[in-house]
Structure formats: structure tokens, C-alpha cells
C-alpha positions in Angstrom: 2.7 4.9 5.9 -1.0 5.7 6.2 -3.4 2.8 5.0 -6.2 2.9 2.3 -9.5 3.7 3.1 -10.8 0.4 2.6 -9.6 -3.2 1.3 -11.8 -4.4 -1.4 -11.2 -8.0 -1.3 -9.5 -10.5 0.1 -6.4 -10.1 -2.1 -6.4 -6.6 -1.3 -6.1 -6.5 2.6 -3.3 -9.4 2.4 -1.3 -6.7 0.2 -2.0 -3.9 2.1 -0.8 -6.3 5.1 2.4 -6.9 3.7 2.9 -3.2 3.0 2.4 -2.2 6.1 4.7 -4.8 7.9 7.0 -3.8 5.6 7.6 -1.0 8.0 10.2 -1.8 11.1 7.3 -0.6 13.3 3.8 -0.9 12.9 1.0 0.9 14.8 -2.0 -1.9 16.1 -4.5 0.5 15.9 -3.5 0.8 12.0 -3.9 -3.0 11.2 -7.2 -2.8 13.3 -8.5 0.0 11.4 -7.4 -2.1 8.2 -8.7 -5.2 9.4 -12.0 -3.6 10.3 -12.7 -1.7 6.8 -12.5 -5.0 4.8 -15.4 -6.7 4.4 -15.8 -10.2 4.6 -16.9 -12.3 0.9 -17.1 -16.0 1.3 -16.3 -16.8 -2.4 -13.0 -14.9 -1.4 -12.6 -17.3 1.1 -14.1 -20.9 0.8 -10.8 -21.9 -1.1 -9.3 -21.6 2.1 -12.2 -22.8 4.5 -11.9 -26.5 5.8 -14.3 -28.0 8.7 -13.7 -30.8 11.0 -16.4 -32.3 13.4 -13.9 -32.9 15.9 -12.0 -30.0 16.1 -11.9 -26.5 14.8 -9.3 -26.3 12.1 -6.1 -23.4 11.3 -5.8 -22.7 7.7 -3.4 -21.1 6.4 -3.6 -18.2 3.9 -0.3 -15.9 4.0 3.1 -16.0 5.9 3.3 -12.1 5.6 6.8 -11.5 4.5 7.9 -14.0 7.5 6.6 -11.5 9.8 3.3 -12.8 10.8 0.5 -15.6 9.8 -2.6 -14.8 8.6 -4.8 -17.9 9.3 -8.4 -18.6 8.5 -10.3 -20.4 11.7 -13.3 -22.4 11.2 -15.5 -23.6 13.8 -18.0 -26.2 13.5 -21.1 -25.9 15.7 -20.5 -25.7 19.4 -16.4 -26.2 19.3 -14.3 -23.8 21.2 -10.4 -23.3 21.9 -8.4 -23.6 25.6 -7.8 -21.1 27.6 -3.9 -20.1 26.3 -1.9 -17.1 26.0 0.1 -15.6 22.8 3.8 -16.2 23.2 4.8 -12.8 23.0 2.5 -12.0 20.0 0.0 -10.3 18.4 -3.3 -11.4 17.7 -6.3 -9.4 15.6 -9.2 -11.8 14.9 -11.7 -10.6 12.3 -15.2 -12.4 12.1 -15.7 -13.6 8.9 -18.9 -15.7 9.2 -21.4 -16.6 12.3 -20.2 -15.5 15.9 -17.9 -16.3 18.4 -17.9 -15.5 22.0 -14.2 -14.5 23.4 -13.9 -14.9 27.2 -10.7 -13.1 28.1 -9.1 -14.2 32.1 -6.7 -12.8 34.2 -3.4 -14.5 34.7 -3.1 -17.1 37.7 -1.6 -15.7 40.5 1.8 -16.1 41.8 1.9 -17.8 38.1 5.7 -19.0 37.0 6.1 -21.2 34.2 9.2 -24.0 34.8 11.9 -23.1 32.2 12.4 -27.2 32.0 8.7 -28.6 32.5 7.2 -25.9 30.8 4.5 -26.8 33.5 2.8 -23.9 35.7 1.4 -24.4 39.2 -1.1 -21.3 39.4 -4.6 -20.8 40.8 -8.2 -21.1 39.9 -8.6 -18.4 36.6 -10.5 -15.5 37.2 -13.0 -14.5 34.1 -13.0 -10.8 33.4 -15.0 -10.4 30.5 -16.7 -12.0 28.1 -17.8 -10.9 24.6 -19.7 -11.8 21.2 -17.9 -11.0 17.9 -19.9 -10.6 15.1 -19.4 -10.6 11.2 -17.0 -8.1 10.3 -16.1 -7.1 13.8 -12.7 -7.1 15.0 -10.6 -8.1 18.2 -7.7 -7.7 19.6 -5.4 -9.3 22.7 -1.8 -9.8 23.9 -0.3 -11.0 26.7 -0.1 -7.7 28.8 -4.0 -8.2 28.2 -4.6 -11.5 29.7 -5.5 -14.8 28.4 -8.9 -15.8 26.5 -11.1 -18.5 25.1 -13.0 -18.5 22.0 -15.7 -20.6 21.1 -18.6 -21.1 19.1 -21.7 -20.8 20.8 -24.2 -22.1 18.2 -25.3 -25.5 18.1 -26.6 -25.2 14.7 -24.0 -22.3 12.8 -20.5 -22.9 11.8 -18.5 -19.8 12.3 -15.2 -18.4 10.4 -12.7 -15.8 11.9 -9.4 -15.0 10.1 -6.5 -14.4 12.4 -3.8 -12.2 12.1 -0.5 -13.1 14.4 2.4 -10.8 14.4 4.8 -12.8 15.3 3.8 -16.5 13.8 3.4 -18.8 16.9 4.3 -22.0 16.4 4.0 -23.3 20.4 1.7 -21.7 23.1 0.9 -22.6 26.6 -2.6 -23.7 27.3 -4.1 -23.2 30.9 -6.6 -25.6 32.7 -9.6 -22.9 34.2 -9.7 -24.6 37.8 -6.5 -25.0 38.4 -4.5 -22.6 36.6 -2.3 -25.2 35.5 -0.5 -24.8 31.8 0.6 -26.6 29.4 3.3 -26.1 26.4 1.2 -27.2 23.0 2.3 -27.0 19.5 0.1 -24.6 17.1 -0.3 -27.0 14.0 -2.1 -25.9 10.5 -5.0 -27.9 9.1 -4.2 -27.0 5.7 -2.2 -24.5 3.6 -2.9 -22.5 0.8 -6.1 -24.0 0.7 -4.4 -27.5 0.3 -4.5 -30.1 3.3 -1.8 -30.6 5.5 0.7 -33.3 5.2 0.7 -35.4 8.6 5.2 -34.7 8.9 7.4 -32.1 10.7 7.9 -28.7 8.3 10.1 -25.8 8.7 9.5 -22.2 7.8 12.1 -20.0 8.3 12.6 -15.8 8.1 9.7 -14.9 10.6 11.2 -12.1 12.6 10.9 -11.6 16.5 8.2 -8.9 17.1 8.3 -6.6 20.4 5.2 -4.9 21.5 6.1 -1.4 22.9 3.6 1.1 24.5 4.3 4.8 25.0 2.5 7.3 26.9 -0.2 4.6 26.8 -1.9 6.2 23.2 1.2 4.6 20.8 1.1 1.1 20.2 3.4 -0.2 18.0 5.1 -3.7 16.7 9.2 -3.4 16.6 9.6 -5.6 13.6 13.6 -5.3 14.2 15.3 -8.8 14.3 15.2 -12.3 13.1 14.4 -15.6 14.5 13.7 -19.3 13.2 10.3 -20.9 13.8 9.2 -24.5 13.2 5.4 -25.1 12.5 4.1 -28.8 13.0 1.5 -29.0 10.6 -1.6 -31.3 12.0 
């Protein structure tokens, strides 16, 4: 399935999402495209947008047919995430208001997780680029890519990025940059639907596994094929 042109609102990429993870395999470069023709509106989005002066906050807007969150970011002046990875999955962040600067690492070396600990001995991380997303531009990372940081690096601008993951992560590792040290975190949700989070344990179930497959290094495509359970702790 080829996607429109162009996504003329909100409402309009979230369907044009679901259609095309309706598929059993989707392309990347075709949600990138998608992602990148929409164009961000913030009366399409302030329903959704919540700010906290301690942290930046994960709202969510759409579960995507159990195949993937789509989650609205928002980042109070000068907050920034850990260094972490993607558990297997996905991730396409579109700028949706202000800037953020994305520093991408390299793994730690000789890096191997505990299966029991869920606690990783590695080395210092090594930074191998770093780069400023602006409104309406679009990024993309996996694991086979590295790890990466994003932050905002105003001290006077909030910022807001919506985030596509493919599949929903509900835990993640987060890395310590001197010395390479993770650490298995739960992903949590500030509010959803637009509506704050109760503080309690919730369950979602139906998202399906995802695998990311690369052939002859031009096709990139999501295996959709599967099913799995995931629990989100909301915040």
C-alpha cells in the first residue's frame, strides 16, 4: 500500500498510521515519508500536551491497532532523557514545536546485559554524532543504530516531539555515559488521551512483537507477524 501525499491533520496521519500497519510488513522509509509530510498544528495537539517542571512528560495519543504507541513528548526548558536503547523497536520522532538536540552513542564495548540483574558492566560511551531537530523534521533510530539522548537545549523554549514506537515499549535499559553501566527502567505515561494518568499498575494487551529486517541494505521493513502481551506502568 502506497501512502497519501500528505496528512492534513492530526487525525489524518493517526489514520493513515493505522492503515499502513495494518500491513504484515511495513517499509520505515514509508512511515518517515508520512511522518515527514504532515505538518505540525498546535490546536491539533494541545489536548494532548502536558508539562512538568521536573521532568519531561509521555503522553499518550494512539495505541495503533496494538502494534505501536504514538506518544506526544514535551519538554520543559533545558530537560533532557538518559542515554537508553529501544528494546528491539522502532522509533520515528517528529518535531512538533521548539528543538531538540539528539546525541546518538555507540554501544559499550564488550557490553552484555545479565539475564538476572538486568545490570551491564561496559565502558566509557563513545558519542558519534550529535544533531538539532527542528519543527517538522523527522528522526529515526534502532538498536542496530546505537543508542541516543535527547534533550532540550533551550533555557527559555519548551519543545514538543511526537513519537512513533513500533513495537510499544513498556521497559528499556538506560546507560550511565562514563561508565557504560545500564539499567532496566520502566517507560510510564504521563497522561492518556489527553487525560492524566492514574498513579496504579495498567495492562494493555494485543501489541504484536515487531522484527526489523534489512535486505540488500535499501529494504527496510517492520515484520508485524506475531503477538505478545505488554504491561505499561502508567507514572
Amino acid at each position: 500500500m502506497e501512502s497519501k501525499e500528505q496528512a492534513v491533520n492530526l487525525d489524518g496521519l493517526i489514520k493513515q498510521l493505522r492503515e499502513i500497519f495494518d500491513n504484515d510488513k511495513v517499509d520505515i522509509d514509508q512511515v518517515k515519508q508520512l511522518m515527514s509530510t504532515h505538518r505540525s498544528n498546535p490546536k491539533e495537539w494541545r489536548k494532548y500536551a502536558h508539562f512538568d517542571r521536573h521532568r519531561y512528560t509521555r503522553n499518550l495519543i494512539d495505541t495503533g491497532n496494538g502494534k505501536y504507541n504514538l506518544i506526544l513528548i514535551c519538554w520543559s526548558p533545558g530537560q533532557g532523557s538518559g542515554i537508553h536503547d529501544h528494546a528491539n523497536s522502532h522509533c520515528f520522532m517528529k518535531m512538533m514545536s521548539g528543538s531538540l538536540l539528539e546525541t546518538q552513542f555507540a554501544w559499550p564495548e564488550n557490553s552484555e546485559i545479565d539475564p538476572e540483574t538486568h545490570f551491564d558492566e561496559g565502558s566509557e560511551l563513545k558519542a558519534i554524532s550529535k544533531t538539532t531537530f527542528k519543527c517538522d523534521q523527522v528522526a529515526y533510530i534502532n538498536d542496530t543504530i546505537g543508542l541516543h539522548r535527547v534533550e532540550n537545549p533551550s533555557h527559555v523554549e519548551p519543545a514538543v516531539s511526537l513519537h512513533l514506537y513500533a513495537p510499544a515499549i513498556n521497559k528499556c535499559h538506560v546507560y550511565d555515559q562514563r561508565t557504560g553501566k545500564s539499567t532496566l527502567v520502566s517507560c510510564t505515561f504521563f497522561s492518556e488521551s489527553g487525560v492524566r494518568t492514574p498513579y496504579k499498575v495498567t495492562e494493555k494487551k494485543g501489541f504484536l512483537t515487531f522484527e526489523s529486517k534489512v535486505k540488500n541494505d535499501e529494504q527496510h521493513i517492520i515484520d508485524t507477524n506475531g503477538s505478545s502481551k505488554t504491561s505499561i506502568i502508567p507514572a
